[in-house]
C-alpha positions in Angstrom: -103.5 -11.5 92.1 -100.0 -11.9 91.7 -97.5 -9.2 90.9 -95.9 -10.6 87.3 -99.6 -10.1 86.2 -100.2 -6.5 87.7 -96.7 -6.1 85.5 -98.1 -7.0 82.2 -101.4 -5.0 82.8 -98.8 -2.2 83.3 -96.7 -3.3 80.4 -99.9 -3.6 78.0 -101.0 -0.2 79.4 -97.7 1.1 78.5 -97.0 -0.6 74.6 -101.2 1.1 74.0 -100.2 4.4 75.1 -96.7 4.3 73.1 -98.7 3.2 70.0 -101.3 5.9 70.2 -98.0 8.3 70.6 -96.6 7.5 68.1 -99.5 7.5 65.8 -100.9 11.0 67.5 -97.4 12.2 66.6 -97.8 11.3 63.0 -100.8 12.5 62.7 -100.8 16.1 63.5 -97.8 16.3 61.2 -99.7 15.3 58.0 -100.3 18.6 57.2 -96.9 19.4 57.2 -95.7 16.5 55.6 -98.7 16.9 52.7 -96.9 20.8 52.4 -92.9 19.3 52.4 -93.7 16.6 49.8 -95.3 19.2 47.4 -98.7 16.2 47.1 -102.4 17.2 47.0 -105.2 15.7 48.7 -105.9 13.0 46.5 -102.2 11.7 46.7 -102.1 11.8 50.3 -105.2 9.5 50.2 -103.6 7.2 48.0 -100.6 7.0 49.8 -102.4 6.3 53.6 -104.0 3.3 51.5 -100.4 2.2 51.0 -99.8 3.0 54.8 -103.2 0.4 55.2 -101.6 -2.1 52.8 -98.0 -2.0 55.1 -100.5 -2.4 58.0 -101.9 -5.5 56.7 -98.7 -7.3 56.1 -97.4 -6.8 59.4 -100.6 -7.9 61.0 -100.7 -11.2 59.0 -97.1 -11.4 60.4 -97.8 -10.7 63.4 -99.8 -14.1 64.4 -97.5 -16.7 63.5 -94.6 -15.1 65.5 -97.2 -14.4 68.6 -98.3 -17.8 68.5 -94.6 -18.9 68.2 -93.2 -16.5 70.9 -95.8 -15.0 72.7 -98.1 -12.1 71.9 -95.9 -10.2 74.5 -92.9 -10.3 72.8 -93.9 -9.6 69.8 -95.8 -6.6 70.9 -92.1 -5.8 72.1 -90.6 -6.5 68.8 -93.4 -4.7 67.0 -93.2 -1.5 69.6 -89.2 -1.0 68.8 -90.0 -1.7 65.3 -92.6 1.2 65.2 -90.5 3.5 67.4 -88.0 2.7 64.8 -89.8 3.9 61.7 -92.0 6.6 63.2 -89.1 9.0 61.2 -89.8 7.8 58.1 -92.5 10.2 57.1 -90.6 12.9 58.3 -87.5 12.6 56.5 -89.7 12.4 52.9 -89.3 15.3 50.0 -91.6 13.8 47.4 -94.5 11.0 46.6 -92.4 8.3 46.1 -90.1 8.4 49.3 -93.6 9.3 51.5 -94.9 5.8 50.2 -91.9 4.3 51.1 -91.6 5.6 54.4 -95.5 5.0 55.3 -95.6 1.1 53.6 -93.1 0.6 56.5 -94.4 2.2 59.0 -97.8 0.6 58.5 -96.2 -2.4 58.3 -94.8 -1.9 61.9 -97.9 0.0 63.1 -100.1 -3.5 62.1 -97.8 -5.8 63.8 -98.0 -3.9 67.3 -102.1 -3.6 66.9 -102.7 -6.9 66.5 -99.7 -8.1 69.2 -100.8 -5.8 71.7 -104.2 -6.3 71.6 -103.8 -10.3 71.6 -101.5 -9.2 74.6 -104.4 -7.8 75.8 -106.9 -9.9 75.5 -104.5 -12.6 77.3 -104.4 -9.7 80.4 -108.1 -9.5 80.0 -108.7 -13.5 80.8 -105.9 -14.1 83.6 -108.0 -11.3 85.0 -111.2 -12.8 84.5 -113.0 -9.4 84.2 -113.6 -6.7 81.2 -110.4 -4.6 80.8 -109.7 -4.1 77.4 -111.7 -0.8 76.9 -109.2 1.2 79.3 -106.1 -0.4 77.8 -107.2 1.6 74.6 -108.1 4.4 76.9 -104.0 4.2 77.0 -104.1 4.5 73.0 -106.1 7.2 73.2 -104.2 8.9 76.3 -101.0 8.9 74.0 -102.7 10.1 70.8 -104.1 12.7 72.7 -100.1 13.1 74.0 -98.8 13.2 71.0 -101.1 15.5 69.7 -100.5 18.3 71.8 -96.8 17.4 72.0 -96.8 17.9 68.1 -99.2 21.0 67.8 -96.2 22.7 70.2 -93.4 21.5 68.3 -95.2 22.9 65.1 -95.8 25.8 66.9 -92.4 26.0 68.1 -91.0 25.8 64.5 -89.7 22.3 64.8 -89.1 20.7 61.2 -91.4 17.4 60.8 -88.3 14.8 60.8 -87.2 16.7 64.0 -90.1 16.1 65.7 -90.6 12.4 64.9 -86.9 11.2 65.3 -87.7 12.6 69.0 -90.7 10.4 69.1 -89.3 7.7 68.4 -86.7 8.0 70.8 -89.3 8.1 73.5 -91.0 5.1 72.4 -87.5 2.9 71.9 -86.9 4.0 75.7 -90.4 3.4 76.9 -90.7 0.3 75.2 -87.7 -1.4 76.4 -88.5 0.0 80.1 -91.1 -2.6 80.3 -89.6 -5.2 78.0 -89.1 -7.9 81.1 -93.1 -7.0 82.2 -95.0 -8.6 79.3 -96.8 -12.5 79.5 -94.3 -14.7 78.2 -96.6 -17.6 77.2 -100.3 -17.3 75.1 -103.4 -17.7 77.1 -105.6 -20.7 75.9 -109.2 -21.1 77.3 -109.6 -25.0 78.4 -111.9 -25.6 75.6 -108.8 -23.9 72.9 -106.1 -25.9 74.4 -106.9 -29.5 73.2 -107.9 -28.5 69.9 -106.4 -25.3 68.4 -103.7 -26.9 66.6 -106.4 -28.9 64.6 -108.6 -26.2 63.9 -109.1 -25.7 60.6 -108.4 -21.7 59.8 -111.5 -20.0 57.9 -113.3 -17.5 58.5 -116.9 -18.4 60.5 -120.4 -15.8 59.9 -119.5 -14.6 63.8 -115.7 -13.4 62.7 -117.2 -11.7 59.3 -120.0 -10.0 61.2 -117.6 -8.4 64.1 -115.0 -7.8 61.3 -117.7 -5.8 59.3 -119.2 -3.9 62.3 -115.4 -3.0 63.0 -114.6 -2.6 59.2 -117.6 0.7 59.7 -115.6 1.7 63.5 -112.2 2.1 62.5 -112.7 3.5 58.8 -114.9 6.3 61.0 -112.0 6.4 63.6 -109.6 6.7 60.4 -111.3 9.4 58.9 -111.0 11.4 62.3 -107.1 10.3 62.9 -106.2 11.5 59.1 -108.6 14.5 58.0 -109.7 16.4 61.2 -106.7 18.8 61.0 -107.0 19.2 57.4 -111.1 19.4 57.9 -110.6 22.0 60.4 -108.0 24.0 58.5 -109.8 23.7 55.2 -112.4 24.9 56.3 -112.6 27.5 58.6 -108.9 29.1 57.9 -107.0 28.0 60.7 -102.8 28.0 61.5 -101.8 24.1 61.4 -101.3 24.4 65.0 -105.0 25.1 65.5 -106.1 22.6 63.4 -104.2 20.1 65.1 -106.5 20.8 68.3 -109.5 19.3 66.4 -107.8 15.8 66.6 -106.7 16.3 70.2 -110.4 16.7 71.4 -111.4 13.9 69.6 -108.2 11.8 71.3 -109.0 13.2 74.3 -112.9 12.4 74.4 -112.1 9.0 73.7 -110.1 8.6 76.1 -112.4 9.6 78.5 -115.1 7.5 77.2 -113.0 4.1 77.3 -111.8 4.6 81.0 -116.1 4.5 81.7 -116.7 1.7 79.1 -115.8 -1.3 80.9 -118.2 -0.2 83.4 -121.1 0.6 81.0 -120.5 -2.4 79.4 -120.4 -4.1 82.4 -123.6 -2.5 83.4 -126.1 -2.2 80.5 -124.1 -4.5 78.1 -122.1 -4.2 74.5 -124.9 -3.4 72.5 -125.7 -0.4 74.5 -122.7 0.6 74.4 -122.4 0.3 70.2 -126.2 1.5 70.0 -126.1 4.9 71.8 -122.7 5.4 71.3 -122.6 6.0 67.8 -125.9 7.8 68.1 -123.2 10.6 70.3 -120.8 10.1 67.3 -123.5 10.3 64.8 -124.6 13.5 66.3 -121.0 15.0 66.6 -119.8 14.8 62.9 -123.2 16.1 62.2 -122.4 18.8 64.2 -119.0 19.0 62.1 -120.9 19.4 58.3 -123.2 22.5 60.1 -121.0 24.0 61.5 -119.2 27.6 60.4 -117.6 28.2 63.7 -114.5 26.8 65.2 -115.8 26.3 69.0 -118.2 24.4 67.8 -116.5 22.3 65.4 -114.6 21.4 68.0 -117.1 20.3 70.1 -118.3 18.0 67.4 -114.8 16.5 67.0 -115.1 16.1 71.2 -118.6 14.1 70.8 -117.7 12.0 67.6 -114.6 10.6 69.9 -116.9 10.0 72.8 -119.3 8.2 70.7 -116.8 5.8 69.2 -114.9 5.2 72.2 -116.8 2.0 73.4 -117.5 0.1 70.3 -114.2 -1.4 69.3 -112.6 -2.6 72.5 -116.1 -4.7 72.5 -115.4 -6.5 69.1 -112.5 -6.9 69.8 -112.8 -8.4 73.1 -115.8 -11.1 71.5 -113.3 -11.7 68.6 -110.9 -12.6 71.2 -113.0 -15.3 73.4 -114.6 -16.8 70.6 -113.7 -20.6 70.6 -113.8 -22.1 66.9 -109.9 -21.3 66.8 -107.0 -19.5 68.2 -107.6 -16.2 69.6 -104.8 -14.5 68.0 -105.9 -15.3 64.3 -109.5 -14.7 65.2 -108.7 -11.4 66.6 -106.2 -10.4 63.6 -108.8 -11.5 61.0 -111.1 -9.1 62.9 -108.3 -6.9 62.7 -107.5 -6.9 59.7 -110.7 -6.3 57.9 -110.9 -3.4 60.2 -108.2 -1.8 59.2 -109.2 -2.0 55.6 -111.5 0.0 56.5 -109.0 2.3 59.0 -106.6 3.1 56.0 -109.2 2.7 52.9 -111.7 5.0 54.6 -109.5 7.9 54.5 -108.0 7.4 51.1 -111.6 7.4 49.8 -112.0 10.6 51.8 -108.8 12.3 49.7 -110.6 11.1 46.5 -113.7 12.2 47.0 -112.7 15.6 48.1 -111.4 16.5 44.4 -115.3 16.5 43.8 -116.4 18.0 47.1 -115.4 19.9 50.0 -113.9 17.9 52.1 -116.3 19.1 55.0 -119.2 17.6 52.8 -117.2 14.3 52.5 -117.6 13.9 56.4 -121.0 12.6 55.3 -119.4 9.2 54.8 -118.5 8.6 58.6 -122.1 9.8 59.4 -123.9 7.1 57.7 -121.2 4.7 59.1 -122.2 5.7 62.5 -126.0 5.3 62.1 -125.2 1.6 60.3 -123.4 0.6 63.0 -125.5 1.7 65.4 -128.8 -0.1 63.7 -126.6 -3.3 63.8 -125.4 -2.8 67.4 -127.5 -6.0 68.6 -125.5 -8.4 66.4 -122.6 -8.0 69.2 -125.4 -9.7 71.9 -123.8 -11.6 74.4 -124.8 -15.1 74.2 -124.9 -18.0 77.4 -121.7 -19.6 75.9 -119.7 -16.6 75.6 -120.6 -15.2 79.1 -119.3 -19.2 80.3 -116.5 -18.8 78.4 -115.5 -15.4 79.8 -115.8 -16.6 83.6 -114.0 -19.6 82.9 -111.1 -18.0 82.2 -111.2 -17.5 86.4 -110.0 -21.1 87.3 
């Protein structure tokens, strides 16, 4: 194995963990932010569905610059871009500035998912074995990061803009640390290579199956990155800083399932790793509607994290080696229609708490889990795929 590609395993590590930073540092803050700009509930949820719109655009942007560049330097681009922007949200007063602000930062936060995990998947074949689930460990290693890095600065009094300027100075730095490290040139398969230029671009019944299975993962995932603070301070009475705790568990747990999921999945296979993971997850945010007590509440933050960790870094990994076109626009399709459901799944959440509480509303990311995990065998390995995967060796 040579060195230049223990480099851009390194370097894809690194531009996950910033990401999940910067987002973990956003996240904590949204209760603060929702307080500064004067917005209720039902605002905020329309605004992170601008944030999911931004996302979207960068995304689509995304795949014509990593197929003209390299999905490593535009996951470079993408990562200064976001470091960039990360600000934004802090520095807004009122509704219309906060839109602003999060349109382009989702914008920014879209173009480094998809580039990085294209980047990724690249890693992932020069390899020739399953990686991806611990580079999103590394998301989850710096939302859990920037989660307890933000619950001290709130603690500490810092102001919201201070906080994220300061965040974004550490991801500028980190990013351009590892600038040199990244794959310069796409990864093709031998079967790609001859004919991805005359591929005609639609979307197949395998693309719109992992995209809807992933559309269920991240709008759950969503839920827990934008309401479990405000869950947990809603409802049982808690400082922001406290709150703020519910999302590092679930950060934490995730990352801790996805450094053990390559393994699993190598073991028992993907749709174990979807089926009786969401069962975990199912059972955690269960434990989240029940429950009157914070230590517990907790714990079914912890379990909902573990029980999501596996599933996405396996769609994303078949969207990746599938074969009817390039991998970057089947993964960002795949993308994409997850993050409607990333960024659309919490602004439902805001709108349906003006009716409920929002506890109640966690009812929505509970049937998600047991749908996903009733459709768990529709990501079944097939012979070609497992061929296509150990190709990738010579």
């Amino acid at each position: 194995m040579s060195e230049s590609l223990r480099r851009a395993r390194v370097a894809t590590f690194t531009l996950f963990g910033t990401c999940g930073f910067l987002f973990g540092m956003w996240v904590v803050h949204i209760p603060a932010i929702e307080a500064q700009t004067g917005i209720d509930h039902a605002t905020l949820g329309t605004l992170l569905l601008v944030l999911g719109v931004g996302a979207i655009g960068g995304m689509q942007l995304s795949v014509p610059l990593a197929d003209r560049v390299g999905s490593g330097r535009t996951a470079i681009i993408a990562g200064l871009a976001l470091s960039i922007t990360t600000i934004g949200p802090g520095l807004a007063t009122g509704a219309w500035q906060l839109g602003f602000a999060l349109i382009v930062f989702g914008f920014t936060m879209g173009a480094m998912d998809v580039s990085m995990n294209s980047h990724a998947v690249d890693v992932e074949k020069r390899y020739g074995r399953p990686i991806m689930a611990a580079f999103h460990a590394l998301f989850s290693v710096g939302g859990a990061a920037g989660a307890l890095l933000g619950a001290s600065t709130l603690a500490a009094g810092w102001a919201p803009a201070t906080a994220l300027l300061a965040a974004g100075v550490i991801g500028i730095v980190t990013v351009t640390a590892i600038s040199r490290w990244v794959l310069r040139d796409p990864v093709r398969r031998p079967d790609e290579s001859a004919t991805a230029e005359k591929a005609p671009r639609r979307l197949s019944i395998r693309v719109l199956v992992l995209g809807g299975i992933a559309f269920a993962l991240m709008l759950s995932e969503g839920v827990a990155n934008d309401w479990s603070a405000l869950q947990v301070k809603e409802h049982l009475g808690t400082p922001d800083s406290v709150a703020a705790l519910a999302f590092g568990a679930f950060s934490v747990m995730m990352t801790i399932g996805r450094l053990t999921a390559d393994r699993v999945s190598g073991a028992f296979g993907p749709v174990a790793v979807i089926r009786y993971g969401m069962l975990i997850a199912a059972t955690g945010i269960l434990l989240v509607l029940i429950s009157g007590q914070l230590a517990l509440t907790i714990v079914g933050w912890a379990l909902f994290g573990l029980g999501l960790s596996g599933s996405l870094p396996q769609i994303f990994t078949a969207a990746g080696n599938l074969g009817s076109s390039s991998a970057s626009a089947n993964l960002s399709r795949v993308v994409t229609i997850g993050y409607i459901g990333f960024l659309s799944g919490p602004a439902i959440m805001g709108w349906i708490s003006q009716v409920i509480p929002l506890t109640a509303a966690m009812t929505v990311p509970l049937v998600c889990a047991l749908v996903v995990a009733a459709c768990s065998g529709a990501v079944r390995r097939t012979p070609i795929t497992v061929h296509r995967t150990h190709s990738s060796l010579s």
